[in-house]
C-alpha positions as CSV (number, residue, x, y, z in Angstrom):
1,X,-115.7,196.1,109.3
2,X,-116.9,199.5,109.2
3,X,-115.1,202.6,107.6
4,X,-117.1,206.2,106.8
5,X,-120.4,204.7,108.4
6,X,-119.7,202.1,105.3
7,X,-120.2,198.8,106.9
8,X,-117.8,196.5,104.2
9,X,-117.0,192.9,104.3
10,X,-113.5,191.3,104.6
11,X,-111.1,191.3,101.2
12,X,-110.5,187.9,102.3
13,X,-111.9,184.3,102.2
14,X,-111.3,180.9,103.1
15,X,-110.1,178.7,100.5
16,X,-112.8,176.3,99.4
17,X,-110.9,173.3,98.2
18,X,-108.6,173.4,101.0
19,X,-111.4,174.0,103.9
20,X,-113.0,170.3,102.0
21,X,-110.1,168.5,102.3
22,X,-109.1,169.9,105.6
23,X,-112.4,168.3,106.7
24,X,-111.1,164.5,106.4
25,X,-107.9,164.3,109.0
26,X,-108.7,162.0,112.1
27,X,-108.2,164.8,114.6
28,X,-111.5,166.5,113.1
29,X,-113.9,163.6,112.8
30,X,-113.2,162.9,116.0
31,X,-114.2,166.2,116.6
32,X,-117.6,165.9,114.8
33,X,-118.5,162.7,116.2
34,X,-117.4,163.7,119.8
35,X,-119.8,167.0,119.3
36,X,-122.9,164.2,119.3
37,X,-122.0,163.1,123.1
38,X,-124.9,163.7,125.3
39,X,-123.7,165.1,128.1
40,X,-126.4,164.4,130.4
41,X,-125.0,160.5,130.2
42,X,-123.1,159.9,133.2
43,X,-121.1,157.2,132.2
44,X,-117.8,158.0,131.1
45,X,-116.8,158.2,127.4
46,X,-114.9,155.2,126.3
47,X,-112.5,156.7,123.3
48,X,-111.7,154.0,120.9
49,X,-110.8,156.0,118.0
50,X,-107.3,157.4,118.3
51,X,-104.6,154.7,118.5
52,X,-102.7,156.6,121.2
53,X,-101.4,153.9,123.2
54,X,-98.8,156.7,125.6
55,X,-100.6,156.9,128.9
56,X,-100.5,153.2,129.3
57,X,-96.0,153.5,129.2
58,X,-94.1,156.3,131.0
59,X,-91.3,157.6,129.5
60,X,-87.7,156.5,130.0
61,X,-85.9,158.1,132.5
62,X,-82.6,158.5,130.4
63,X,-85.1,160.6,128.2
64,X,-86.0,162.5,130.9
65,X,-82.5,163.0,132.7
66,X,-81.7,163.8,129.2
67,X,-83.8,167.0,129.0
68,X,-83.5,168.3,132.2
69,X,-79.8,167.7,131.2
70,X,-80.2,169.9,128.6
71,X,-81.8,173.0,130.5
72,X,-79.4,172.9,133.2
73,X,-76.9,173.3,131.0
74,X,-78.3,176.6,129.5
75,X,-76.6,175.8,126.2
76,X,-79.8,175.3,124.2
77,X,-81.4,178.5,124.9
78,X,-81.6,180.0,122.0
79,X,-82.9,179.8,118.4
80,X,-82.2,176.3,117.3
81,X,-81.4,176.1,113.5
82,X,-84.8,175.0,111.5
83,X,-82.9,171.8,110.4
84,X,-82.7,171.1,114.2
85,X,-79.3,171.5,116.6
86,X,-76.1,169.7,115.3
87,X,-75.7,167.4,118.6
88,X,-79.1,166.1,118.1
89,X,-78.6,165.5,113.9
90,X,-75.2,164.1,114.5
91,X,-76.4,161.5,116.9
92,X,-79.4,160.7,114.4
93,X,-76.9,160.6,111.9
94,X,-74.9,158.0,113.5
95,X,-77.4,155.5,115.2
96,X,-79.0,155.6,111.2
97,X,-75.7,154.8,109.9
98,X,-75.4,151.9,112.2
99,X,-77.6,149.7,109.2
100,X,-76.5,151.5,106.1
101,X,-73.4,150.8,103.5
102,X,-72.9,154.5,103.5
103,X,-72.7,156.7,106.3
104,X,-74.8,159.4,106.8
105,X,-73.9,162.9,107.8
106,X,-75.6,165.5,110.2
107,X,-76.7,167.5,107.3
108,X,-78.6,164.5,106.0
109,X,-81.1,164.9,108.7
110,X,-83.8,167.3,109.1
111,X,-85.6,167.2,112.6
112,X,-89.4,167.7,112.9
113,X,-91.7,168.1,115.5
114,X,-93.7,165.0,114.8
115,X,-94.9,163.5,111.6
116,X,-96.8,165.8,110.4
117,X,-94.4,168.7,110.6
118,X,-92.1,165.8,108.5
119,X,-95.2,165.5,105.7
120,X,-95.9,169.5,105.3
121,X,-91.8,169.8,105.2
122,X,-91.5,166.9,102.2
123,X,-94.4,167.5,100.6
124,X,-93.4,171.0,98.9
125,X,-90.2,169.3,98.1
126,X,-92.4,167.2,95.7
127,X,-94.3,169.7,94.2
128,X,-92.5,169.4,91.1
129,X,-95.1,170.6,87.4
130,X,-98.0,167.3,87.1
131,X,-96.2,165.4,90.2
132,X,-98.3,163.0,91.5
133,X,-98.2,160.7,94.6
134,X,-98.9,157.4,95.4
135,X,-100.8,156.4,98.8
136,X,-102.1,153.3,100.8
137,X,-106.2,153.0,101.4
138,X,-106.7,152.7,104.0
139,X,-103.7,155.2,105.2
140,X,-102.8,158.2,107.0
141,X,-105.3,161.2,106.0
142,X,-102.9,164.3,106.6
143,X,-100.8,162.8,103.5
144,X,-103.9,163.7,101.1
145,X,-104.6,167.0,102.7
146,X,-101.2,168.1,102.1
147,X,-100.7,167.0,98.9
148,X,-104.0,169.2,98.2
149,X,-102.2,172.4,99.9
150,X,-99.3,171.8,97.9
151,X,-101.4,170.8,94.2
152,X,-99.8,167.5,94.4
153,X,-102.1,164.8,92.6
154,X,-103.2,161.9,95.2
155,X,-103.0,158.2,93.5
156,X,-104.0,155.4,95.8
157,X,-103.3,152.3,95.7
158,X,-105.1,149.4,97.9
159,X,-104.1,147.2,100.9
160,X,-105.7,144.1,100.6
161,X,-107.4,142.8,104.2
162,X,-107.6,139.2,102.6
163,X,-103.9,139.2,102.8
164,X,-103.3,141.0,106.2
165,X,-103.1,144.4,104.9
166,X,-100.7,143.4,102.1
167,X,-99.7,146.0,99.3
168,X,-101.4,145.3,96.2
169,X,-98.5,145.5,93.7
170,X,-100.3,145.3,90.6
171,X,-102.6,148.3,91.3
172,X,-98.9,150.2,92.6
173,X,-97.4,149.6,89.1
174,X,-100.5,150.5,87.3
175,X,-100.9,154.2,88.7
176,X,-97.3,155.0,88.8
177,X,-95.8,156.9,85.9
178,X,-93.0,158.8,85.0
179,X,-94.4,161.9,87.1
180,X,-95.0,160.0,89.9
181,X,-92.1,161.0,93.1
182,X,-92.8,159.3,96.0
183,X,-94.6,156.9,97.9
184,X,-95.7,156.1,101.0
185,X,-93.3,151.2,100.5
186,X,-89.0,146.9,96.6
187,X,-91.5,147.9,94.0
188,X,-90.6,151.7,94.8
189,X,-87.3,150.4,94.1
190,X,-88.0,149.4,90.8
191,X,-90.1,152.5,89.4
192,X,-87.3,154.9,90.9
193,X,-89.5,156.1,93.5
194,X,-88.9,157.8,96.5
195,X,-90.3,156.2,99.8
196,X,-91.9,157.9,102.7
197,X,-91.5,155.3,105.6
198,X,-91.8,156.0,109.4
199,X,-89.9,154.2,111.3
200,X,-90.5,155.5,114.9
201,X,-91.2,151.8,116.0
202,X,-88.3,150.4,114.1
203,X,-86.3,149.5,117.5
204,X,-89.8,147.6,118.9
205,X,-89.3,145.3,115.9
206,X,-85.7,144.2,116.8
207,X,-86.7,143.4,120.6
208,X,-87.0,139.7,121.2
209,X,-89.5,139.9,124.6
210,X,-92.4,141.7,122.1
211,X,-94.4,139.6,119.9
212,X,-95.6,141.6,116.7
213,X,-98.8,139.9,116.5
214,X,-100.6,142.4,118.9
215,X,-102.6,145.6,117.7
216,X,-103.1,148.9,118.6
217,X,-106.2,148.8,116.6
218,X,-108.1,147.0,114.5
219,X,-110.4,147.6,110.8
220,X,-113.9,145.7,110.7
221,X,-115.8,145.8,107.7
222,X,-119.4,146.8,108.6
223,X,-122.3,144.9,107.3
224,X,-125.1,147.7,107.2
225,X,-127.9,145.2,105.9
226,X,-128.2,143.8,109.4
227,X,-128.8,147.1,110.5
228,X,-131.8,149.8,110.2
229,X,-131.3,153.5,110.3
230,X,-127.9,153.6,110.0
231,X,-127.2,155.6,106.5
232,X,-123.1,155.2,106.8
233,X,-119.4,154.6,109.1
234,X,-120.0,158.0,110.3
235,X,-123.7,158.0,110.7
236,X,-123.1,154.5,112.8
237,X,-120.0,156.3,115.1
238,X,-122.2,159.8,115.5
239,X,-125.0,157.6,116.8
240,X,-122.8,155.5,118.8
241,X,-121.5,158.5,120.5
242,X,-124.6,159.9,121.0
243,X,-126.0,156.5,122.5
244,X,-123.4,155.0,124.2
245,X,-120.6,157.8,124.9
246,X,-118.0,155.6,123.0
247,X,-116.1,157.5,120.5
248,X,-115.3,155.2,116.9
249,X,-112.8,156.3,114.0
250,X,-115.2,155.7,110.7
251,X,-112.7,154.3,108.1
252,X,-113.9,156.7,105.7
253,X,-111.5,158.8,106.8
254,X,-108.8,156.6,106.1
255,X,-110.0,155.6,102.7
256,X,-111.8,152.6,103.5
257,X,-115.8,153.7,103.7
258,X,-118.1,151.4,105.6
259,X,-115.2,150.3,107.8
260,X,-114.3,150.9,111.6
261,X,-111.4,151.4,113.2
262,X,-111.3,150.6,116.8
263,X,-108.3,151.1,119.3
264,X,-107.0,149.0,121.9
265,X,-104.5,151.5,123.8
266,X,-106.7,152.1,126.8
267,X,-106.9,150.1,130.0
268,X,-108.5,146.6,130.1
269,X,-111.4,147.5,131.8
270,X,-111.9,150.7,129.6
271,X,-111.4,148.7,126.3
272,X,-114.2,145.5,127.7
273,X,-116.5,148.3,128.8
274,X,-116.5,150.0,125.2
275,X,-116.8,147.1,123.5
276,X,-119.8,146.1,125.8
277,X,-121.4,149.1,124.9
278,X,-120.6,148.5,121.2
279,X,-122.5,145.2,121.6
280,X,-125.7,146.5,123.0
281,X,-125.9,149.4,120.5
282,X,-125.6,147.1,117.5
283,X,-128.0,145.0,119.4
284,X,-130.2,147.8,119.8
285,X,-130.1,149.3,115.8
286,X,-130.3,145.5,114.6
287,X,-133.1,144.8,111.8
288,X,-136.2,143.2,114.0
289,X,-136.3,140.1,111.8
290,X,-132.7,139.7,113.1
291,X,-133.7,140.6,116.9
292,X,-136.0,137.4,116.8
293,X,-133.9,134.8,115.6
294,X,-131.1,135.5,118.3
């Protein structure tokens, strides 16, 4: 910026502790590890990292006779309230109400677009003087980086993989205290805790034709002994792209270092091509003493 023939530098700068923590949401490690693709590698890239299972469904077409509905009718053309419209809270209102002893009423509903709309709107809410809360490792990383944005202390608490992903109840009770106000789970109950629950699968869970047994995705511990030159979770899934053109979630970014996460909500074919390629890169970076005896 130049004023007088004074070349002078901008009054403002990024803020440090928020440009760190900013650096650990899923959306930008997949970033950093898709940067390492080689793009002279003709194959496609196989993306097992986000569990984004929507292009395999389409959606309803009550949904969509629902919005195109709603345009016709010209009624919903203007500002909507920042709660969201009263048709749309009522309804929400009512279906909720369906499993409560109390009934709920349209201004007990805030609508947001998406989850993490819902955490940035709570989160502030929170932000009470030495307020902490309490989150799962491995969990959901935009809970952390809001909490940051908002001064919010962070206390996690583990899920245990011996015990398929079970809450470890002990370690919940230990870090709660009287300035902790919200979590993200009866023991809530019983500390006089707020819970932070999504329950945009809650219907799936009632439907007798799915089984609940089937992932999205799954966590694997990785055993770096067996390997040489790998340094880390995210050295091992920048490599990988680089190599192979699959793209890997590193559970450090979840909280859980020296893990992987690895999606199943891409096509069969996709999925058994990935994983193939996942095989001969492991294959390939194994220690040699290892090589022989297989």
């Amino acid at each position: 910026m130049e004023k007088g023939g004074i070349v002078r530098g901008w009054n403002f700068k990024q803020n440090a502790k928020l440009e760190f923590v900013t650096q650990f949401t899923i959306r930008g490690t997949l970033a950093k590890i898709t940067a390492n693709l080689d793009h002279r590698d003709k194959r496609p890239t196989i993306p097992l990292g986000q569990a984004d299972p929507s292009h395999c469904f389409r959606t309803t077409p009550i949904a969509e006779d629902g919005i195109i509905s709603a345009v016709r009718s010209a009624h919903y053309n203007s500002y909507a309230p920042s709660a969201g419209s009263l048709p749309a809270r009522r309804a929400i209102a009512e279906y909720l109400s369906r499993d409560l002893p109390c009934k709920l009423s349209p201004d007990d509903v805030f609508l947001t677009v998406g989850c993490e709309q819902a955490i940035e709107i709570i989160m502030p809410v929170l932000a009470q003087p030495r307020a902490n809360i309490l989150l799962p490792r491995p969990g959901y990383p935009h809970y952390d980086v809001r909490a940051a944005y908002d001064s919010v202390e962070v206390r996690h608490f583990n899920l245990i993989p011996e015990r398929n992903w079970e809450v470890d109840l002990d370690s919940v009770e230990f870090i709660a205290d009287e300035n902790t106000v919200a979590m993200v789970a009866e023991t809530a109950k019983k500390l006089g805790i707020l819970v932070i629950s999504d329950e945009i699968v809650d219907g799936i869970n009632h439907c007798v034709n799915v089984s609940s047994d089937p992932a999205t995705f799954i966590q694997v511990k990785m055993n770096l002994s067996l390997l040489e030159d790998i340094l880390d979770d995210m050295d091992f899934c920048c490599k990988l792209a680089k190599e192979e053109s699959v793209v890997i979630l590193p559970g450090s970014v979840v909280g859980w270092r020296n893990w992987l996460r690895i999606t199943f909500a891409l096509e069969p074919s996709s999925l058994e091509e990935g994983l193939g390629r996942l095989k001969s890169f492991c294959q390939k970076h194994a220690k040699k003493q290892l090589k022989l005896v297989t």
